[in-house]
N, C-alpha and C positions, 0 to 999 in steps of 0.2 A: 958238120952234123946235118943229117937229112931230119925233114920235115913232112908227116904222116898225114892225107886227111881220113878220118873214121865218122858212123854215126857218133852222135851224144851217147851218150851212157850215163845211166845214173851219178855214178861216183865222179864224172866231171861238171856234174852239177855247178857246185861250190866253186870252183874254177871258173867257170863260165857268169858267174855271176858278177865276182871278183872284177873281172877283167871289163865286164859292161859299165859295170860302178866305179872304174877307177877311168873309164873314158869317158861316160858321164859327169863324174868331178872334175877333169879337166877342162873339158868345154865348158861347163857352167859355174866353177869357181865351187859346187859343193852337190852332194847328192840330194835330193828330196824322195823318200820311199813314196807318199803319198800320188807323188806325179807319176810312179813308174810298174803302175802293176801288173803291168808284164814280166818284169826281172823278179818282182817279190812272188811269184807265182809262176815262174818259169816255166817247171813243165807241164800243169796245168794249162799255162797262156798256150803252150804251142805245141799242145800235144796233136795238131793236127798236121803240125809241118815236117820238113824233113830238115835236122838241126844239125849241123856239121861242126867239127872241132878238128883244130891244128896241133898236132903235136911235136913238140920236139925234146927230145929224150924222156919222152914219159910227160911230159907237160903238158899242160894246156895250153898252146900260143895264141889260139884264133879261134873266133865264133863266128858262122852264121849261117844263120835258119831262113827256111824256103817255106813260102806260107800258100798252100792253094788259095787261089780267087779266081771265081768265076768262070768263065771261058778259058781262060789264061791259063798255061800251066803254073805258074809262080810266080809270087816277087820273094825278093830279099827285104826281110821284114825287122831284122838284125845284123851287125856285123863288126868286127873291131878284132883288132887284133892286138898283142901286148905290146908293149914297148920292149920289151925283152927280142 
């Protein structure tokens, strides 16, 4: 099975979110929304970046977003991909 990468798109939102929250709960034994208002504001938090998604058969497998800073052309400001 081949594996896609495309912009974000709306409808992979929720997916994307998912997949941040459930790598975040494994490193830190639990989620806290209050620490993460990036994820809880998603496309708001990054509507300036360029947000990438992995797919495979239609899914969401992998996230991440390229954030302009400064001189630089980008860091990776998100990323994780599923366990799937």
């Amino acid at each position: 099975m081949s594996t896609i990468v495309a912009p974000l798109t709306r409808p992979d939102v929720s997916a994307v979110k998912q997949i941040l929250i459930a790598g975040l709960s494994e490193r830190w034994g639990a989620y806290e929304r209050r620490y993460n208002p990036a994820i809880e504001s998603f496309q708001n938090y990054y509507a300036e970046s360029l947000s990438l998604v992995a797919k495979s058969a239609g899914e969401v497998v992998g996230i991440g977003a390229l954030y302009p800073v400064g001189a630089r052309p980008a860091e990776t400001v998100r990323s994780k991909g599923s366990d799937r």
